[in-house]
N, C-alpha and C positions, 0 to 999 in steps of 0.2 A: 780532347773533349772533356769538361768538368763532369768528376763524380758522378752528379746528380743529374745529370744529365747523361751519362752512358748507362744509371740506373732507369731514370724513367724508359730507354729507348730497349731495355732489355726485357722492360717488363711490357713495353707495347708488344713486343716479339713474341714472348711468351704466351700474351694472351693471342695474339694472331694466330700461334702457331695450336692452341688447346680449340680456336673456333675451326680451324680448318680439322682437324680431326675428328669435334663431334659431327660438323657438317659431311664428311667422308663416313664417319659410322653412320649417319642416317644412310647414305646416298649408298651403302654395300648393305646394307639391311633391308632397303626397297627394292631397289633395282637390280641385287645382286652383281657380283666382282665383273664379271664381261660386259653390261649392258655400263658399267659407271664413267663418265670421263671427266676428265678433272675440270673441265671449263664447267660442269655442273656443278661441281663440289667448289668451287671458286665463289662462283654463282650462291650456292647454297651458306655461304660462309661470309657471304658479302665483302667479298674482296675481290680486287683484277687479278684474272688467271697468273700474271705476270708478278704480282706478291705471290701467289702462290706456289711459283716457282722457285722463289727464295728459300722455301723451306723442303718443296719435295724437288727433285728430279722427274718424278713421275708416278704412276699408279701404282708401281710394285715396290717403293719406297714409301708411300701412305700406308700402304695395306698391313706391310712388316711392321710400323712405327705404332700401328692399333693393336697387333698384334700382341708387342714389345710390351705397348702399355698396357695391357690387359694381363700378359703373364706377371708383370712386375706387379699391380694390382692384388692379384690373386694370390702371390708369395705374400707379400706383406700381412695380407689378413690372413692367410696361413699362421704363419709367424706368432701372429696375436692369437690366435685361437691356441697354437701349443702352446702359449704361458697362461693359457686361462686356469681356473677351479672347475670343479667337480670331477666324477670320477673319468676312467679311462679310455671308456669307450664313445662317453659322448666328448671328449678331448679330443682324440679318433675321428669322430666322422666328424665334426667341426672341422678339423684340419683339411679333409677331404671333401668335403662339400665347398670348406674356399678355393681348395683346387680346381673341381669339376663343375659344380654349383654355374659359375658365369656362363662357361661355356655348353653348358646342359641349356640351361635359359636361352640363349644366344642361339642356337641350331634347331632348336625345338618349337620355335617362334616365328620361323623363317621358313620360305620356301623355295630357299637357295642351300637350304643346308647342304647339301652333297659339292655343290658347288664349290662352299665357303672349306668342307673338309678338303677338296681335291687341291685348291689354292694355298693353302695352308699347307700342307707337305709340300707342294712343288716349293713354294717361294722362302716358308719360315720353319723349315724342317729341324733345323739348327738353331733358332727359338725356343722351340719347343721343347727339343731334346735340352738343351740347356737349364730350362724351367724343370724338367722334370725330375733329372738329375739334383736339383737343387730341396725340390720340393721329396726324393728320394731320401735326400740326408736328415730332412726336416723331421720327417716320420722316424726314421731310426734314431734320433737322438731321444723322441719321447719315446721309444720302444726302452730304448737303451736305460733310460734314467728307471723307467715302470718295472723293468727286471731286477735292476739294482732295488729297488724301494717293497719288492716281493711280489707287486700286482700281477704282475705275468711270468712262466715260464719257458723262456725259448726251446729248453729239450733238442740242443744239439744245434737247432737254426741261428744263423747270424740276428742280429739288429735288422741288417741292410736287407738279408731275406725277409724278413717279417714284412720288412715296408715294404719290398716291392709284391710283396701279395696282396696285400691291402692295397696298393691304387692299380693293380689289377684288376681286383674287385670292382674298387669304383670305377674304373674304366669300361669295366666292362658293362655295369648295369647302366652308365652313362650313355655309351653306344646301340645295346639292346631295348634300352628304355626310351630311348628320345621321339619315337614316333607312337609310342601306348602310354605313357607317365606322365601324369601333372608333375610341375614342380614340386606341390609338395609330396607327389608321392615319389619321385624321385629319391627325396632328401629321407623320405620313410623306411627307403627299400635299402635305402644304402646304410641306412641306421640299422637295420638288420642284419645284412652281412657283415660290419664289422662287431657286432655280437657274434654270430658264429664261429667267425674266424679268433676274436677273443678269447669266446669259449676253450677252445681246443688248446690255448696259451694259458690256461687256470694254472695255478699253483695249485702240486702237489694235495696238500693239506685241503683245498676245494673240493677238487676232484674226488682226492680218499673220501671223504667226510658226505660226498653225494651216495659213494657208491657203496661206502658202509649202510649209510641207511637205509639204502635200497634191498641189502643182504639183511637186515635184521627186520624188514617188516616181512611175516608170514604171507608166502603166497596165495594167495586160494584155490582150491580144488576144482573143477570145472565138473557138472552132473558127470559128465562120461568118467571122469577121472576117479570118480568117489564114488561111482556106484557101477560095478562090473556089468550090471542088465539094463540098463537105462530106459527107462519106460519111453513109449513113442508119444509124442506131442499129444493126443488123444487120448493117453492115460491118464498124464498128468493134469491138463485141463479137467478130467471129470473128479480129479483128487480130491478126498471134503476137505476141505480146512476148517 
């Protein structure tokens, strides 16, 4: 077969094979993973079930392959958010919000969610675990570089510790949030935790320099503490001024 011709026929494939997977995303976001059969998703993609066997095998070879593309998705703008500008922490939850961000949207929107978490361990557990591991080193190399550069200090923790407490974090308010949380309050709350956790990573020099100035402003004295008789509420109300 001529060049240009094993190119056009690669790139029919290709587009056949990006319709049959938005048609399979619609068709598991409507009718949820058990009720979906591929002669639908064929149907929805406008193609003969029998193209469509050229590219999957079956339902639990779609489901992984959205799956697949959506982690790989999600690393990439990972990826591009740790090279962005500004400072650390919104570098931080940028990183984590491309992580968690789709799949927050995705489950939060549906009401197959539980459905869609239970499928996903059974079928792409090993996806995932992979994605995550990946997206584990991602965080520690901007931990890693942030320590070197003064912005944070580890105080005994690894790099790799750090990160995996942070997409803890988001994991968690991901999981706890997804039936009470707008998206954007989501991406709110998770800008928050990793401030806290941040926090507790200050340099030295931050920390000192808070907790100096906290020791050098005078406390004040509270009635009881300044005055051994302390008049009862009814004294001082009738007090002249």
């Amino acid at each position: 077969m001529p060049e240009r011709a094993r190119t056009a026929a690669a790139i029919r494939r290709d587009a056949t094979r990006e319709a049959i997977l938005a048609a399979g995303q619609r068709c598991f976001a409507r009718d949820g993973y058990r009720r979906t059969a591929l002669d639908r998703v064929a149907s929805e993609a406008g193609i003969s079930r029998a193209a469509l066997y050229l590219h999957f095998a079956n339902k639990e070879q779609l489901f992984r392959a959205l799956v697949g593309e959506l982690h790989a998705r999600t690393l990439a703008e990972a990826a591009a958010a740790a090279e962005g500008a500004g400072p650390l922490a919104e570098r931080v939850t940028a990183v984590l919000v491309a992580k968690t961000g789709p799949f927050f949207d995705l489950l939060r929107g549906s009401e197959h969610a539980e459905e869609f978490v239970g499928e996903n361990h059974r079928l792409c557990g090993d996806l995932s675990g992979d994605a995550s591991v990946k997206h584990a080193r991602l965080l520690g190399r901007v931990l890693t570089t942030a320590a070197a550069a003064g912005e944070i200090a580890l105080r005994g923790l690894s790099a790799a510790d750090a990160a995996e407490l942070l997409l803890a974090t988001a994991e968690g308010i991901k999981d706890r949030g997804r039936t009470t949380l707008s998206s954007r309050g989501y991406r709110r709350r998770l800008a928050q935790g990793v401030r806290i956790v941040l926090a507790g990573l200050a340099p030295a020099r931050q920390r000192g320099g808070s907790t100096a100035a906290r020791r050098a402003t005078p406390r004040r004295m509270s009635s009881s503490a300044s005055d051994p008789w302390p008049r009862s509420s009814s004294a001082r109300r009738g007090r002249v001024r």
